[in-house]
PDB file of N, CA, C and O in Angstrom:
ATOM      1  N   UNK A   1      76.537 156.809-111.162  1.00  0.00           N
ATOM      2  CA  UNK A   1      76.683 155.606-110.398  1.00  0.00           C
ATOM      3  C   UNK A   1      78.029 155.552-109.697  1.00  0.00           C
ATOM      4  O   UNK A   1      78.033 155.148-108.534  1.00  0.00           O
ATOM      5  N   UNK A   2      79.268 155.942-110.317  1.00  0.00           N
ATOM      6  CA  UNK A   2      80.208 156.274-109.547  1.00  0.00           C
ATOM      7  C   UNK A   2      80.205 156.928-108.541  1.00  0.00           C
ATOM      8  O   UNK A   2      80.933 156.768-107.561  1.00  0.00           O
ATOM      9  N   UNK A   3      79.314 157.791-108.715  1.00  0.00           N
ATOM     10  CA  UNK A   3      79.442 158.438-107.600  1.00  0.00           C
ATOM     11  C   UNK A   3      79.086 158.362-106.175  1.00  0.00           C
ATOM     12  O   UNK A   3      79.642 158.760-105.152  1.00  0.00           O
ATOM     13  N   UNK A   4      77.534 157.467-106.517  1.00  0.00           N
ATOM     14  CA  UNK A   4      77.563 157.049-105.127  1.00  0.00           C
ATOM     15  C   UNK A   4      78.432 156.112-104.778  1.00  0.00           C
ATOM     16  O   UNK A   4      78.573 156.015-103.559  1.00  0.00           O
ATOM     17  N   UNK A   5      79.409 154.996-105.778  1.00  0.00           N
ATOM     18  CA  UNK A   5      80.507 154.074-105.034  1.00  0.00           C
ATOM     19  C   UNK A   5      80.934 154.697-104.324  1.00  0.00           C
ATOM     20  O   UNK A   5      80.721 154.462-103.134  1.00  0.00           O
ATOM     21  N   UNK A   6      81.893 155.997-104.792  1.00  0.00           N
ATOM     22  CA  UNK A   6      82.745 156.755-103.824  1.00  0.00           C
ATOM     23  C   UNK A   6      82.257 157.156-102.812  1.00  0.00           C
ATOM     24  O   UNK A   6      82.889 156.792-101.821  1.00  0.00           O
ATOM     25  N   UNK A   7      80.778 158.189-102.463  1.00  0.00           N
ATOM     26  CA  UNK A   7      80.723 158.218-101.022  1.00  0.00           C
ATOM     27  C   UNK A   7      80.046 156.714-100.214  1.00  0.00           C
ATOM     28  O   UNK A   7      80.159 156.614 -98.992  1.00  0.00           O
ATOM     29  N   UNK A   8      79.437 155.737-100.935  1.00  0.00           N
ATOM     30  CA  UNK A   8      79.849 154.645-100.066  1.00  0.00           C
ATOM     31  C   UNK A   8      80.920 153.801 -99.120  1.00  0.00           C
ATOM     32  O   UNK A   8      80.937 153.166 -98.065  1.00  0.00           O
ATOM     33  N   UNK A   9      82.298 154.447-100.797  1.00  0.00           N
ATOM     34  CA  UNK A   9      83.311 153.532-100.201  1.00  0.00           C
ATOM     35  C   UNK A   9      83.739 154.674 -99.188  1.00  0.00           C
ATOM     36  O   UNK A   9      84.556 154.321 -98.337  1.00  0.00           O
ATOM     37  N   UNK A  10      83.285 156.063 -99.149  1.00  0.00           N
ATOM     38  CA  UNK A  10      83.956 157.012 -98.114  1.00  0.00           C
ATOM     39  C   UNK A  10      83.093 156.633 -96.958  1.00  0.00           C
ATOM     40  O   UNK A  10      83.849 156.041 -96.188  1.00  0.00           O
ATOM     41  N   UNK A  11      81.930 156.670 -96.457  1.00  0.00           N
ATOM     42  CA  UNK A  11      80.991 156.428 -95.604  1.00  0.00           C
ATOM     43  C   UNK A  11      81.886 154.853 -94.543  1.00  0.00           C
ATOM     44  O   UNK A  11      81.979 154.850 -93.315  1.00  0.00           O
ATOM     45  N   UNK A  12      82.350 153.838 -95.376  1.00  0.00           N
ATOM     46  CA  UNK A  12      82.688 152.304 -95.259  1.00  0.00           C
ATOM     47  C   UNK A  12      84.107 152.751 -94.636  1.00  0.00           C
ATOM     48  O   UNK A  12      84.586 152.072 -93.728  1.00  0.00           O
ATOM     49  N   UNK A  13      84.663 153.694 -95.036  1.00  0.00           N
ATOM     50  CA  UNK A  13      85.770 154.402 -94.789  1.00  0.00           C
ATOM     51  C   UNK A  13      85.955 155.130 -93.425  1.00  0.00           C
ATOM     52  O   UNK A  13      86.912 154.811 -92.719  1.00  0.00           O
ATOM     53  N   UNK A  14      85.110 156.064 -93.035  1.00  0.00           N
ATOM     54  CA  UNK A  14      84.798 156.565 -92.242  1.00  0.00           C
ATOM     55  C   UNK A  14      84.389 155.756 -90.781  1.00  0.00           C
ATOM     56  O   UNK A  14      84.852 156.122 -89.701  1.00  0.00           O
ATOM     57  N   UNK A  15      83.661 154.860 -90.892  1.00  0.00           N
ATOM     58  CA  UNK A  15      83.368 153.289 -90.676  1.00  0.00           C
ATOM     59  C   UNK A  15      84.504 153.036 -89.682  1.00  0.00           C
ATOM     60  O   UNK A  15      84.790 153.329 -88.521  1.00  0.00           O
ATOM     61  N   UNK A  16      85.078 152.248 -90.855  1.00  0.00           N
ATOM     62  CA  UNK A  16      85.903 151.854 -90.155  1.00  0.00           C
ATOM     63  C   UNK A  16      86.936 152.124 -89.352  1.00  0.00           C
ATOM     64  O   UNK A  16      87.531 151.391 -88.562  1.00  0.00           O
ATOM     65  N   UNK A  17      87.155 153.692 -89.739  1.00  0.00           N
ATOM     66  CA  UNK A  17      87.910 154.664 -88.793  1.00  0.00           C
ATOM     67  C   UNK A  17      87.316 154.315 -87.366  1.00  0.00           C
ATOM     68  O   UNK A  17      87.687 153.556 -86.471  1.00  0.00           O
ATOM     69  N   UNK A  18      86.507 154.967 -87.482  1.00  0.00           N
ATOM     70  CA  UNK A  18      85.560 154.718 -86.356  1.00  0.00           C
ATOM     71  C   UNK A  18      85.547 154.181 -85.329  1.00  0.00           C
ATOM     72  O   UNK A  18      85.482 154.511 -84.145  1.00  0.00           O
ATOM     73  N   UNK A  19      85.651 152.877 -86.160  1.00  0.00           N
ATOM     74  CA  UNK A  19      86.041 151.762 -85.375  1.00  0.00           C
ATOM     75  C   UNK A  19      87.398 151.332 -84.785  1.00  0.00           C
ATOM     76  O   UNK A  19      87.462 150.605 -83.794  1.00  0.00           O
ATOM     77  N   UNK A  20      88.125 151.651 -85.218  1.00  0.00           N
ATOM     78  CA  UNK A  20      89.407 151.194 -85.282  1.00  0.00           C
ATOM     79  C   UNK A  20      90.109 152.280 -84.105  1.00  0.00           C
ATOM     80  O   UNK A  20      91.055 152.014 -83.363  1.00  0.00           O
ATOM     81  N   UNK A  21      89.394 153.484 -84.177  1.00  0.00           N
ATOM     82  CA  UNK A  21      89.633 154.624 -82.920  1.00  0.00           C
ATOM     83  C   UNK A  21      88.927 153.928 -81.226  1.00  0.00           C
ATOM     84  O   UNK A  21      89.268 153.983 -80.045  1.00  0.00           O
ATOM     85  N   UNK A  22      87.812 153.314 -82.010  1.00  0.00           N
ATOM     86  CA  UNK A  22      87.255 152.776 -80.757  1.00  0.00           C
ATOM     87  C   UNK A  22      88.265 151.824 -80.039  1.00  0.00           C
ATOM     88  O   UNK A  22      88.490 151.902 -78.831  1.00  0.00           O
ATOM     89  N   UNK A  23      88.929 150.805 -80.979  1.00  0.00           N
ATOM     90  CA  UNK A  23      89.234 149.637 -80.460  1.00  0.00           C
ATOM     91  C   UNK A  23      90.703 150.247 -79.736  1.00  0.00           C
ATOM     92  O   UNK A  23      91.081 149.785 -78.659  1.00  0.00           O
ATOM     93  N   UNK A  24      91.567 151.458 -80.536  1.00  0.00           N
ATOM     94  CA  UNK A  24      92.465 151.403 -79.870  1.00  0.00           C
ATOM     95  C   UNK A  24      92.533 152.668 -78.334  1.00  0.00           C
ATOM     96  O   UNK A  24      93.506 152.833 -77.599  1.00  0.00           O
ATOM     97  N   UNK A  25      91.096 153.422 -78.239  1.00  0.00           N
ATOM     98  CA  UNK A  25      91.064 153.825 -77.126  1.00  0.00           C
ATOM     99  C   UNK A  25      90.250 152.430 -76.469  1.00  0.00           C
ATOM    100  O   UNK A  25      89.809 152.829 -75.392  1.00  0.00           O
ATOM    101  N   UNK A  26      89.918 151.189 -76.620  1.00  0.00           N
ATOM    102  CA  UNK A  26      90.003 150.005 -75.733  1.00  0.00           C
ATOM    103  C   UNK A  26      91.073 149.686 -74.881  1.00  0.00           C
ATOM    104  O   UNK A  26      91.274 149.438 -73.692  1.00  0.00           O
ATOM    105  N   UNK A  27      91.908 149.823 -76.334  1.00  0.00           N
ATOM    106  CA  UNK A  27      93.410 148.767 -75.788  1.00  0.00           C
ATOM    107  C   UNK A  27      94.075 149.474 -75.196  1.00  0.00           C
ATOM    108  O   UNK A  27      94.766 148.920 -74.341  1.00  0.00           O
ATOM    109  N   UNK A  28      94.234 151.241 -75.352  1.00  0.00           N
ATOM    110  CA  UNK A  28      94.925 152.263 -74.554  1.00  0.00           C
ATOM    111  C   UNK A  28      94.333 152.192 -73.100  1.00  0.00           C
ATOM    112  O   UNK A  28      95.097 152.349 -72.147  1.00  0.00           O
ATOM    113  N   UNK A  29      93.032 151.967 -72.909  1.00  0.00           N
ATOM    114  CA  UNK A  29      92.655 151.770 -71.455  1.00  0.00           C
ATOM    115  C   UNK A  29      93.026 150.679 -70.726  1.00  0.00           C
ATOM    116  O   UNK A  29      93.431 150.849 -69.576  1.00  0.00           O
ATOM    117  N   UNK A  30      92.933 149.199 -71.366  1.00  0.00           N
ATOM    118  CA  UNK A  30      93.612 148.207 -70.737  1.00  0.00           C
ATOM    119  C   UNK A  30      95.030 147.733 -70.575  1.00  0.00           C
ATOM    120  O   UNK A  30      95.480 146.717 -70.045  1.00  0.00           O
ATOM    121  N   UNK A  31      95.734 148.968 -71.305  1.00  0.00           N
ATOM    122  CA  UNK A  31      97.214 148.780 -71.350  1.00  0.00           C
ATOM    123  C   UNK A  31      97.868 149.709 -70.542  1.00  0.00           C
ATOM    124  O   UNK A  31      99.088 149.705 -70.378  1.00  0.00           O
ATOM    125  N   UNK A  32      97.229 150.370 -70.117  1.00  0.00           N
ATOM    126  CA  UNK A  32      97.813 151.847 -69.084  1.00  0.00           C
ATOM    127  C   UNK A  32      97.811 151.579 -67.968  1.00  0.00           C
ATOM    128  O   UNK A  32      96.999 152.161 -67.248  1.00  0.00           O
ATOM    129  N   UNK A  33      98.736 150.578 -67.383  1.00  0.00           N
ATOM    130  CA  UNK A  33      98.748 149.962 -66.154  1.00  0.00           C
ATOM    131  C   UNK A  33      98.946 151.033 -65.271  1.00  0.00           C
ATOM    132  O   UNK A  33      98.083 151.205 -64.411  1.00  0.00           O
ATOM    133  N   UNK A  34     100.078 151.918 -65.320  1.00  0.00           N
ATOM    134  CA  UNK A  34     100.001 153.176 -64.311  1.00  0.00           C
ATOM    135  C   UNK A  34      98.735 153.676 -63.981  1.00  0.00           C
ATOM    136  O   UNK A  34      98.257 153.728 -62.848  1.00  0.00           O
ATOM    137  N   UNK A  35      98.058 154.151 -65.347  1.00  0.00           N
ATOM    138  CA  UNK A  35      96.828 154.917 -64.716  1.00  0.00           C
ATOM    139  C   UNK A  35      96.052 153.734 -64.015  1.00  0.00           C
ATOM    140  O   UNK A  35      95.509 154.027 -62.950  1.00  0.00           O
ATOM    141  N   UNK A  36      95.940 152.584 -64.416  1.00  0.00           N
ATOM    142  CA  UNK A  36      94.858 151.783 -63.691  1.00  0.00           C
ATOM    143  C   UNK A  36      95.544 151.105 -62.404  1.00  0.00           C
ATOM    144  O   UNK A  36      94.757 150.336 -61.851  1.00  0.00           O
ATOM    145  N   UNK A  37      96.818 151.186 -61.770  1.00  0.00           N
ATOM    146  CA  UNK A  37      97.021 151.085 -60.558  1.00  0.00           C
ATOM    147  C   UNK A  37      96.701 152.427 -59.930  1.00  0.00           C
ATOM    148  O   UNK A  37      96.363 152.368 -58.748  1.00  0.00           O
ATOM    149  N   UNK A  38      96.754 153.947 -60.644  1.00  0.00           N
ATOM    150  CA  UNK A  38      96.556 155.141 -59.858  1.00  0.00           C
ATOM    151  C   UNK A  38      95.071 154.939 -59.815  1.00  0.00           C
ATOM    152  O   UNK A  38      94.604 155.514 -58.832  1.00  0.00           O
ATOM    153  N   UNK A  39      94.327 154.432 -60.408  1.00  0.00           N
ATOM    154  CA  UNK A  39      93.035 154.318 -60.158  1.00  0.00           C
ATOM    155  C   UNK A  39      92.085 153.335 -59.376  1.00  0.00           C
ATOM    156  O   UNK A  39      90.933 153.338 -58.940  1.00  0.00           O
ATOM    157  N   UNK A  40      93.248 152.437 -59.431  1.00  0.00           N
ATOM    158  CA  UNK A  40      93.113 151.515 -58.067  1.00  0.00           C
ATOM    159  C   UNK A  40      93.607 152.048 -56.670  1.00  0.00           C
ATOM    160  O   UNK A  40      92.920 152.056 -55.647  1.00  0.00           O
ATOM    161  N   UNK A  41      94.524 152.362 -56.751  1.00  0.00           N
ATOM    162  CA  UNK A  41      94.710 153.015 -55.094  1.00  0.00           C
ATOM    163  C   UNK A  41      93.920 154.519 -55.211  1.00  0.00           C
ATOM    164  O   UNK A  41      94.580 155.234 -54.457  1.00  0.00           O
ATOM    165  N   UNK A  42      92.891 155.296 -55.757  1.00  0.00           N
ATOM    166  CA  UNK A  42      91.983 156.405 -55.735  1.00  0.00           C
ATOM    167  C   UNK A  42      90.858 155.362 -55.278  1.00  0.00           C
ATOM    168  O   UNK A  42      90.128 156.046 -54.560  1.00  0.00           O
ATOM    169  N   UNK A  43      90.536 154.564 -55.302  1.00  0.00           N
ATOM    170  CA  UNK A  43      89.255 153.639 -55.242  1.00  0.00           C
ATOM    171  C   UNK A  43      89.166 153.495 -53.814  1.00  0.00           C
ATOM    172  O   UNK A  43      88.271 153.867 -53.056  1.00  0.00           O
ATOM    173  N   UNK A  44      90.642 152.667 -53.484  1.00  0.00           N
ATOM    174  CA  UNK A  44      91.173 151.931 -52.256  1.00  0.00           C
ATOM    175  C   UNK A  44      90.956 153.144 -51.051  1.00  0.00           C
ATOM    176  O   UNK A  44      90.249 153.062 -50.047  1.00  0.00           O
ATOM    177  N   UNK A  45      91.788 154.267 -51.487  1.00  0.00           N
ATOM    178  CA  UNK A  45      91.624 155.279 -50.540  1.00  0.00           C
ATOM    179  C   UNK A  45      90.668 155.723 -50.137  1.00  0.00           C
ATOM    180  O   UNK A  45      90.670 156.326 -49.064  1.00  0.00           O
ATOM    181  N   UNK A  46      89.256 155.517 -51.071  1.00  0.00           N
ATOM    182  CA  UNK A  46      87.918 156.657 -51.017  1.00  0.00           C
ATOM    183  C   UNK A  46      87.129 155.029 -49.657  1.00  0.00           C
ATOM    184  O   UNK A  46      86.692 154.974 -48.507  1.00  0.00           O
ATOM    185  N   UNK A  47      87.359 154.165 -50.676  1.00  0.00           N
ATOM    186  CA  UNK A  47      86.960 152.684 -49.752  1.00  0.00           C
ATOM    187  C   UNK A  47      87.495 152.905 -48.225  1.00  0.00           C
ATOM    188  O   UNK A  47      86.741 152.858 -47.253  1.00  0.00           O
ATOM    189  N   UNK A  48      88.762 153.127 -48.153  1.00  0.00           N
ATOM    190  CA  UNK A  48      89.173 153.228 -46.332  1.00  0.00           C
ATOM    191  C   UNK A  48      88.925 154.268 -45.893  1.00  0.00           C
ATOM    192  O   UNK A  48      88.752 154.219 -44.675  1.00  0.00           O
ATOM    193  N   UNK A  49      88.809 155.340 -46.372  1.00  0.00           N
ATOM    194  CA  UNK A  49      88.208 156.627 -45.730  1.00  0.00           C
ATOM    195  C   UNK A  49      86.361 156.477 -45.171  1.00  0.00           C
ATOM    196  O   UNK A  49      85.756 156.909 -44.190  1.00  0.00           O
ATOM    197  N   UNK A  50      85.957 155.650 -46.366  1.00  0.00           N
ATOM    198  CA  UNK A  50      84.306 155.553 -45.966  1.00  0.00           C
ATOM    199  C   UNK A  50      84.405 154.407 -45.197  1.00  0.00           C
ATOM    200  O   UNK A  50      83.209 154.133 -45.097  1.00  0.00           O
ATOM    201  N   UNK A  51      84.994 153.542 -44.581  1.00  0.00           N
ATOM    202  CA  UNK A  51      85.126 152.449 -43.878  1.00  0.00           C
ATOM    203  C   UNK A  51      85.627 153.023 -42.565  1.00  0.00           C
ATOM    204  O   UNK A  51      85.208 152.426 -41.573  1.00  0.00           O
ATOM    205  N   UNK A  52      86.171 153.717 -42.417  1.00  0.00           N
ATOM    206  CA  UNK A  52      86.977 154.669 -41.045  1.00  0.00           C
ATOM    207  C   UNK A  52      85.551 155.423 -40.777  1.00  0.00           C
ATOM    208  O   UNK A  52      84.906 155.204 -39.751  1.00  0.00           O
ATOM    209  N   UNK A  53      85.166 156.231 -41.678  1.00  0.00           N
ATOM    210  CA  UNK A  53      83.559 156.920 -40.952  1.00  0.00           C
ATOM    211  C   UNK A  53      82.326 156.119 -41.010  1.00  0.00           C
ATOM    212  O   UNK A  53      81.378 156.853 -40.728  1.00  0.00           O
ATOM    213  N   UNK A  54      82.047 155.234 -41.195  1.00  0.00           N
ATOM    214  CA  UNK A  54      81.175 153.975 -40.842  1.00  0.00           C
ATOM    215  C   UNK A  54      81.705 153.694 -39.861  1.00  0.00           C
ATOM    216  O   UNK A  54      81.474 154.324 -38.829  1.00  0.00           O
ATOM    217  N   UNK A  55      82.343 152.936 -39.892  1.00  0.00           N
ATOM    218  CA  UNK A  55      83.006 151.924 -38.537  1.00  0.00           C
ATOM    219  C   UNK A  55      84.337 152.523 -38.029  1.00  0.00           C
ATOM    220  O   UNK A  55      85.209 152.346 -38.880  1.00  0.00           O
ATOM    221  N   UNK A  56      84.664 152.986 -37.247  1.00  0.00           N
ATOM    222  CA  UNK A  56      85.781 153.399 -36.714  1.00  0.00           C
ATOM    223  C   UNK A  56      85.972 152.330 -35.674  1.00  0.00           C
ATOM    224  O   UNK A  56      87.108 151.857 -35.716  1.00  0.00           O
ATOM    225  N   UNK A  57      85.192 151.813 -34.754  1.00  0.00           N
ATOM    226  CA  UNK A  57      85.959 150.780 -33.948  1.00  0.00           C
ATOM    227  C   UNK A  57      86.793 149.157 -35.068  1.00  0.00           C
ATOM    228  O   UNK A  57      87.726 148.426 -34.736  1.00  0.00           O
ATOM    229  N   UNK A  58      86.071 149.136 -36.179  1.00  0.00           N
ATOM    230  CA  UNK A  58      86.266 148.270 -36.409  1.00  0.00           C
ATOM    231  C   UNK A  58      87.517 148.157 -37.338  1.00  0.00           C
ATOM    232  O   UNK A  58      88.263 147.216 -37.607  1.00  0.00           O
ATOM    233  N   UNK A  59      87.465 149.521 -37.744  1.00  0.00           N
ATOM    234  CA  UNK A  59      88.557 149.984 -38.596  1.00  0.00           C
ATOM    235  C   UNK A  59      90.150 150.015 -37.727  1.00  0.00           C
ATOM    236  O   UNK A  59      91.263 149.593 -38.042  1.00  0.00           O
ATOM    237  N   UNK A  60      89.494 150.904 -36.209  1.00  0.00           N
ATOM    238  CA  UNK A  60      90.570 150.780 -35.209  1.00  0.00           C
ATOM    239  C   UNK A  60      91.531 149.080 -34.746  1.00  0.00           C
ATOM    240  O   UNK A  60      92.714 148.860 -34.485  1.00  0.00           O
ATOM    241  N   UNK A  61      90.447 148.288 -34.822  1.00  0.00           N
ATOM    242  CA  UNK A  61      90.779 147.355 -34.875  1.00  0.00           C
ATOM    243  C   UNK A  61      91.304 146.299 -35.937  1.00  0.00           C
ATOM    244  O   UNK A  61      92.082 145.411 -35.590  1.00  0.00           O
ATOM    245  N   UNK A  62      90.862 146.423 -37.220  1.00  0.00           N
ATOM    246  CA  UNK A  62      91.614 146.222 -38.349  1.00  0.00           C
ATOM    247  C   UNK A  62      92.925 146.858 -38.763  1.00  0.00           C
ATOM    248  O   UNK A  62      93.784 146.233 -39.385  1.00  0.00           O
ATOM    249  N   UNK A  63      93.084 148.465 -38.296  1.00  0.00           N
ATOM    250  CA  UNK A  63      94.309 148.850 -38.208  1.00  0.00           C
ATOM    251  C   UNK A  63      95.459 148.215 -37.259  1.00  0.00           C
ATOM    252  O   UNK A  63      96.510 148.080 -37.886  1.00  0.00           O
ATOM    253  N   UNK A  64      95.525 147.834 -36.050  1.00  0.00           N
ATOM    254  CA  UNK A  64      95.768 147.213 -34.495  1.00  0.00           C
ATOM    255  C   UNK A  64      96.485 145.575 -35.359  1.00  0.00           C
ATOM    256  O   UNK A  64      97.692 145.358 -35.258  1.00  0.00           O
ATOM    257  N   UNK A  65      95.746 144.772 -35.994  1.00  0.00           N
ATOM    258  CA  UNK A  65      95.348 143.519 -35.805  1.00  0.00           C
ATOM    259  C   UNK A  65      96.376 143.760 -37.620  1.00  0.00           C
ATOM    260  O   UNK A  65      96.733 142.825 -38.337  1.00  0.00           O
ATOM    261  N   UNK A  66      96.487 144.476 -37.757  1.00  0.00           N
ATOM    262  CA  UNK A  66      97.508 144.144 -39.264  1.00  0.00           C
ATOM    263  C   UNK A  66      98.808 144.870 -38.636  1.00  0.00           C
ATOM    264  O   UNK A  66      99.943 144.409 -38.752  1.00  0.00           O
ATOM    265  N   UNK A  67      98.603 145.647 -38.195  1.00  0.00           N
ATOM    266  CA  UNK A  67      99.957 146.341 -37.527  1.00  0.00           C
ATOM    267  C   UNK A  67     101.269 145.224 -36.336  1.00  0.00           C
ATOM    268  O   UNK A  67     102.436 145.363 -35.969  1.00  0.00           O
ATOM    269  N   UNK A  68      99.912 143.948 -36.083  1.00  0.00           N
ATOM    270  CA  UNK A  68     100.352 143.036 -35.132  1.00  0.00           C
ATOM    271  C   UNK A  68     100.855 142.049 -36.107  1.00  0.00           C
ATOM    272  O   UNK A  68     101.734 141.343 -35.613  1.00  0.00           O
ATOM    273  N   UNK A  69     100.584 141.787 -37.293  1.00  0.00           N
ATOM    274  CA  UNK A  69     100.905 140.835 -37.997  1.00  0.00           C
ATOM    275  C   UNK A  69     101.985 141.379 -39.064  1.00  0.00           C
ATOM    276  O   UNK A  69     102.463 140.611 -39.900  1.00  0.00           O
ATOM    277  N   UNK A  70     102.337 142.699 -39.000  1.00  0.00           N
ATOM    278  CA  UNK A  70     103.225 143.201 -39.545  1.00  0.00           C
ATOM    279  C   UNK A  70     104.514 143.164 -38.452  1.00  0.00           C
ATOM    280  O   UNK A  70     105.667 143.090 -38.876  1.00  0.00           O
ATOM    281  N   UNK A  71     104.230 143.220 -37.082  1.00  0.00           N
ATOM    282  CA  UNK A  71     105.266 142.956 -36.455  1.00  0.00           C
ATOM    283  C   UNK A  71     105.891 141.528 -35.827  1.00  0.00           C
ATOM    284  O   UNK A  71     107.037 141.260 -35.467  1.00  0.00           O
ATOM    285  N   UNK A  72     104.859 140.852 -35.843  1.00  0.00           N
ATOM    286  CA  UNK A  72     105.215 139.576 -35.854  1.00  0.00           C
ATOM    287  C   UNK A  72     106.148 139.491 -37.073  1.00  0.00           C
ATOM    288  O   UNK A  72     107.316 139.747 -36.779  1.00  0.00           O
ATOM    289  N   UNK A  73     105.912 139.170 -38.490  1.00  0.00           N
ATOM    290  CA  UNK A  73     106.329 138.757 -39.445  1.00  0.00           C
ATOM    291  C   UNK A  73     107.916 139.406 -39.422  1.00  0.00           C
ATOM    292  O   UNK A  73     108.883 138.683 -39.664  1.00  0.00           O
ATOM    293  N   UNK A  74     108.065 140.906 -39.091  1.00  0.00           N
ATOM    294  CA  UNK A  74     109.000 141.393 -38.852  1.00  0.00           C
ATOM    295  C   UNK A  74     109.658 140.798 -38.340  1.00  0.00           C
ATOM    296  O   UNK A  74     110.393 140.145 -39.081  1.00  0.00           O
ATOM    297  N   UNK A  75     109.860 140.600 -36.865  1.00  0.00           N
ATOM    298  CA  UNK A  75     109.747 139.852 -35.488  1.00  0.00           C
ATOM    299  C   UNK A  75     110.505 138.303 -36.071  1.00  0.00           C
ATOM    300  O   UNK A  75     111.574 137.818 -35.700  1.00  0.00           O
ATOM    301  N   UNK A  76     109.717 137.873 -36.898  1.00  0.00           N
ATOM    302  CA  UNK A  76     110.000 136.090 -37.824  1.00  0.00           C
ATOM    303  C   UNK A  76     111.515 136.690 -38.408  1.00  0.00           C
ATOM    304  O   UNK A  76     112.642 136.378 -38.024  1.00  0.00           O
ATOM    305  N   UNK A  77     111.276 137.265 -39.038  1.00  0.00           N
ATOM    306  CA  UNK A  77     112.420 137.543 -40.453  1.00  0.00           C
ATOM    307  C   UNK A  77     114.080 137.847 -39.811  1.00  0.00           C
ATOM    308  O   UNK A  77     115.197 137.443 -40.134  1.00  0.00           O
ATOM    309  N   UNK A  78     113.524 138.828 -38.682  1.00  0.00           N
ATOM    310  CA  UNK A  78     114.837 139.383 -38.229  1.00  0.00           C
ATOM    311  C   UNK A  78     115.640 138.386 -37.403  1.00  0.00           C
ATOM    312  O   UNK A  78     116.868 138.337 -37.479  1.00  0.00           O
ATOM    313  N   UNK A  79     114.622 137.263 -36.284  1.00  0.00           N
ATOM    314  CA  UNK A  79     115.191 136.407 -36.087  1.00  0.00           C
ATOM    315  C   UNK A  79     116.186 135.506 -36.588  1.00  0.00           C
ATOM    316  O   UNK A  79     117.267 135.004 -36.279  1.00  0.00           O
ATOM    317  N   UNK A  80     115.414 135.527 -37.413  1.00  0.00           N
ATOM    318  CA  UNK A  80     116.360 134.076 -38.791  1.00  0.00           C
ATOM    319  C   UNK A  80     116.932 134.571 -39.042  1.00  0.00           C
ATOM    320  O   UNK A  80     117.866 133.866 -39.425  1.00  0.00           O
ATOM    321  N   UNK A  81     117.234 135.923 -39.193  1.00  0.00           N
ATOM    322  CA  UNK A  81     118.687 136.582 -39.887  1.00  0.00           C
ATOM    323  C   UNK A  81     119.852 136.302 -39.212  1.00  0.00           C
ATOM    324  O   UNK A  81     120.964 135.882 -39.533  1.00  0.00           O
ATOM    325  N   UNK A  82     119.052 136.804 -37.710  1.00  0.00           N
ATOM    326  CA  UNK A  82     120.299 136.613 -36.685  1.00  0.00           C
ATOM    327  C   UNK A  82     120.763 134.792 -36.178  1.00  0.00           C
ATOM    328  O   UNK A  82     121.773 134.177 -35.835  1.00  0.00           O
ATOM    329  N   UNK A  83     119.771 134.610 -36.336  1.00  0.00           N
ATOM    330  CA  UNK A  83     119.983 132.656 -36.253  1.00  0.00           C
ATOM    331  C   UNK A  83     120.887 132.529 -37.654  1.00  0.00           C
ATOM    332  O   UNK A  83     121.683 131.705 -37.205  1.00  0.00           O
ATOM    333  N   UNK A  84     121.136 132.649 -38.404  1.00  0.00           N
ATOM    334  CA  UNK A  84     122.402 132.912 -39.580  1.00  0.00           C
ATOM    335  C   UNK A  84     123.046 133.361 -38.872  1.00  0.00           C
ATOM    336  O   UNK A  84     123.280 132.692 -37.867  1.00  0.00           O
ATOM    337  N   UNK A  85     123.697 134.751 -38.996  1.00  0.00           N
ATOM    338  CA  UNK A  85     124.563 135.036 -38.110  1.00  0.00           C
ATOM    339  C   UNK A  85     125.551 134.330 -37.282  1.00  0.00           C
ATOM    340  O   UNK A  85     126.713 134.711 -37.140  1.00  0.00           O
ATOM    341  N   UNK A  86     124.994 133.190 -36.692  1.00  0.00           N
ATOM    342  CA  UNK A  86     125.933 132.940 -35.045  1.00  0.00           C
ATOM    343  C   UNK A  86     126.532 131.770 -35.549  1.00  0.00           C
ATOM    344  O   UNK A  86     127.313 131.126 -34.848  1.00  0.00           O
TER     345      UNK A  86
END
């Protein structure tokens, strides 16, 4: 009768290893912010590459139309610097 305690309590043992490997390759995946920003911009990139060969005018124009609002904003910032300045 002992004996099956022991490979029960080994089996319960094993178990919970098990488990406990599971939970911390969980928490290793949701805690690895590097890899999951490198795996966010691998996503992002494969997304604008298939968005450029679908739609290229529209892409051309989404490129155009952020490039304009990047120079505006520029355009804003540098002003006010120089409005300090004087």
């Amino acid at each position: 009768m002992s004996g099956t305690r022991i490979d029960g309590g080994v089996a319960d043992a094993q178990r919970a290893r098990a488990e406990l490997y599971d939970t911390l390759s969980q928490l290793r995946g949701r805690l690895d912010y590097a890899q999951r920003i490198d795996d966010t911009v691998e996503r992002t990139k494969h997304r604008i590459a298939a968005e450029r060969e679908e739609n290229p005018v529209g892409f051309a124009v989404g490129v155009v139309a952020a490039a304009a609002v990047v120079g505006v904003v520029a355009w804003g910032a540098a002003r006010l610097i120089a409005r300090a300045f004087r």
